[in-house]
C-alpha positions as CSV (number, residue, x, y, z in Angstrom):
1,X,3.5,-20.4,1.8
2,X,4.5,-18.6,4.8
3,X,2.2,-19.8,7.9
4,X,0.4,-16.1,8.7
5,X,-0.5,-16.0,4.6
6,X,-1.8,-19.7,4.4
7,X,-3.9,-19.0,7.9
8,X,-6.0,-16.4,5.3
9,X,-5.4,-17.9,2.2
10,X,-9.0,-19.9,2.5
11,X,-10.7,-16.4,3.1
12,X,-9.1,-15.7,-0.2
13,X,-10.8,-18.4,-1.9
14,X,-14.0,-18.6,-0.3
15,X,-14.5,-15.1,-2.5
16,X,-14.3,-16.9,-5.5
17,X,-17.8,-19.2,-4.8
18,X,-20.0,-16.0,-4.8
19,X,-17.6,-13.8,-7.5
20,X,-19.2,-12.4,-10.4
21,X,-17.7,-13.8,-13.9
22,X,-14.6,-11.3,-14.4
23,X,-13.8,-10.4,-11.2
24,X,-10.5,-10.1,-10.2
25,X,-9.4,-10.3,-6.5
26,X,-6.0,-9.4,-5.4
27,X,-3.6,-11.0,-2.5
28,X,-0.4,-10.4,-1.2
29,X,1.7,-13.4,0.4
30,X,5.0,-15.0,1.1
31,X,6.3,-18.3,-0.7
32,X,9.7,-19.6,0.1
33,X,12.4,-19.6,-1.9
34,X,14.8,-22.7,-2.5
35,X,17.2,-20.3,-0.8
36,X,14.9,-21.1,2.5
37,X,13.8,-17.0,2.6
38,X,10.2,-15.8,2.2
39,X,9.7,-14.0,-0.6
40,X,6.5,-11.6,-1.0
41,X,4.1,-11.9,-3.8
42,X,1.3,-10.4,-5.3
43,X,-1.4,-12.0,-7.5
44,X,-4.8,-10.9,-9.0
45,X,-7.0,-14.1,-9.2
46,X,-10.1,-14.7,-10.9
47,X,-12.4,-17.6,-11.7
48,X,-11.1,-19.4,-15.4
49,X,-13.9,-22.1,-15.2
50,X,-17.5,-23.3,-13.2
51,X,-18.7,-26.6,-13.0
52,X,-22.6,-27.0,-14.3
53,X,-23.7,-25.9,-10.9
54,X,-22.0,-22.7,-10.9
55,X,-19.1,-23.7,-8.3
56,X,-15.4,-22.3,-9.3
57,X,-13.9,-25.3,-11.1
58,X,-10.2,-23.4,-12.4
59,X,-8.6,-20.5,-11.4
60,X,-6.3,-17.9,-13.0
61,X,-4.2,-16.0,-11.7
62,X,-0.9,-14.0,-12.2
63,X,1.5,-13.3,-9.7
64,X,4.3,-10.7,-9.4
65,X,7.2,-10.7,-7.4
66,X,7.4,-7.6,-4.9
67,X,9.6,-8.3,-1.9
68,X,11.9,-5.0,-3.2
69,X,8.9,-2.8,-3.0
70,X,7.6,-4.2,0.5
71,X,11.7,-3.8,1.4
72,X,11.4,-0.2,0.1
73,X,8.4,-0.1,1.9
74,X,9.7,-1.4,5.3
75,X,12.8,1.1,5.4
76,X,11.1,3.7,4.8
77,X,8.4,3.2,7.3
78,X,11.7,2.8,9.7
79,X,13.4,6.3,8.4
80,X,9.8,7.9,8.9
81,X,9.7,6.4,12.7
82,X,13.1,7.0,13.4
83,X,12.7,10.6,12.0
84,X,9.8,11.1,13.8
85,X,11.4,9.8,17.4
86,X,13.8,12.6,16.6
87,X,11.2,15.2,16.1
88,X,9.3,14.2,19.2
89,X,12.3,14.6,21.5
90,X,13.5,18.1,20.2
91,X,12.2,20.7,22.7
92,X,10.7,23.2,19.8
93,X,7.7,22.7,17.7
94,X,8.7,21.2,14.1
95,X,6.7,20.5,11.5
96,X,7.1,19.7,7.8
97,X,4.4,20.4,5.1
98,X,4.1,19.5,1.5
99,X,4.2,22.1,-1.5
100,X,0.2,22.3,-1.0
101,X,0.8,23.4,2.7
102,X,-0.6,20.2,4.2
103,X,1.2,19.0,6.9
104,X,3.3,15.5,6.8
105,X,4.6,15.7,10.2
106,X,4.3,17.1,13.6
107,X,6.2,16.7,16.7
108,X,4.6,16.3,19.9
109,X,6.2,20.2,21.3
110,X,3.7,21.0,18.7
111,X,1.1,19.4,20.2
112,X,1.7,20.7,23.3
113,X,2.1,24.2,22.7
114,X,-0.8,24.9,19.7
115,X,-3.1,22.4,22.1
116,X,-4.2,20.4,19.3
117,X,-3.9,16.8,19.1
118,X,-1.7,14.7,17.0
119,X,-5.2,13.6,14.5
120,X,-6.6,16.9,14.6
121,X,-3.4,18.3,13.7
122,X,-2.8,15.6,10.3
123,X,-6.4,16.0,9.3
124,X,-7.6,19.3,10.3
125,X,-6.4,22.7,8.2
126,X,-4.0,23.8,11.3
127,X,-2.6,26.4,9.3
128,X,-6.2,28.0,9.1
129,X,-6.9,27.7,12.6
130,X,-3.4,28.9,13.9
131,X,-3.6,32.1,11.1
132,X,-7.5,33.0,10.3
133,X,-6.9,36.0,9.0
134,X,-6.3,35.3,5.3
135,X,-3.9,37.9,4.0
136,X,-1.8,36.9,7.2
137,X,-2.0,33.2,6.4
138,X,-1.0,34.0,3.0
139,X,2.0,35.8,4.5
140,X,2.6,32.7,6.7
141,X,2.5,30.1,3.8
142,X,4.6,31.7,1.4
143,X,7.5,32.1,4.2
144,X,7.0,28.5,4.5
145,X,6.9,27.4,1.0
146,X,10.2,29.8,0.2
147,X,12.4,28.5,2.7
148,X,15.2,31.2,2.7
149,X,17.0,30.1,6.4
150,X,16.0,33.2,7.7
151,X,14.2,33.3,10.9
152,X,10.4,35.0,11.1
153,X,8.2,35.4,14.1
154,X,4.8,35.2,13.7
155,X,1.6,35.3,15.8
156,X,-0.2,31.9,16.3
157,X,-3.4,31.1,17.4
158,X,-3.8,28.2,19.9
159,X,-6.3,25.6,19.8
160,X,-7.9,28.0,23.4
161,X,-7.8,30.7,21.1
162,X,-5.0,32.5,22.9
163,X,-2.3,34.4,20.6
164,X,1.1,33.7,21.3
165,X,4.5,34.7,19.3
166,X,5.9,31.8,17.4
């Protein structure tokens, strides 16, 4: 087991002494292969036998192979930073929403301009704040959601409450 895992592996069982009969736990770690790389794992545990006093006696467990997913996952946590290092040094505000017009990713131009921080921009409604008229946000969401290349200016309200042309 790799050395960071095995450091936590005894919090893993300590949950089994007060589980409840049927309760599953789940943990992810690294195991070396005979091929001398780690490997990552995941496993869902439970207790399989007590002694008389109640004490976790046998485990059971099954446990999954995932080092492609936590690849998949590393690489694309990289093309996300490396995307977003590229966002942050372009001198215009970008930003890219989803189909339900929450936004996925801001640059900091963005920030700087609208006023709003970085947090308050991923978990606030921005697009309600910058357009609060709602016919005009409509107007606003559907250019967004129907890219067509074109260019459109529109008037944004910043996080002061000043009106500038976007």
């Amino acid at each position: 087991m790799h050395p960071d895992d095995l450091a936590v592996f005894p919090e893993h069982l300590q949950k089994f002494e007060t589980a409840k009969d049927g309760e599953i736990f789940e943990f992810e770690y690294r195991m070396r292969h005979k091929n001398g790389e780690y490997r990552w794992f995941f496993s869902r545990d439970t207790v399989f036998a007590r002694t008389p006093e109640g004490k976790p006696k046998q485990l059971l467990g099954a446990a999954t192979d995932i080092s492609d997913r936590k690849q998949a996952e590393a690489e694309l946590r990289q093309q996300k930073e490396i995307l977003q290092t590229i966002f942050d040094h372009i001198p215009v505000m970008i930003s890219l929403y989803d189909t339900s017009g929450q936004m996925q990713l801001a640059n900091r131009e963005m920030e700087k301009v609208l006023g709003w921080s970085s947090p308050e921009i991923k978990n606030g409604n921005l697009i309600a704040e910058c357009y609060p008229d709602p016919v005009y946000r409509q107007q606003v969401l559907e250019f967004m959601l129907n890219p067509t290349g074109k260019w459109q200016d529109f008037k944004t309200r910043t996080h002061s409450g000043e009106i500038i042309d976007t």
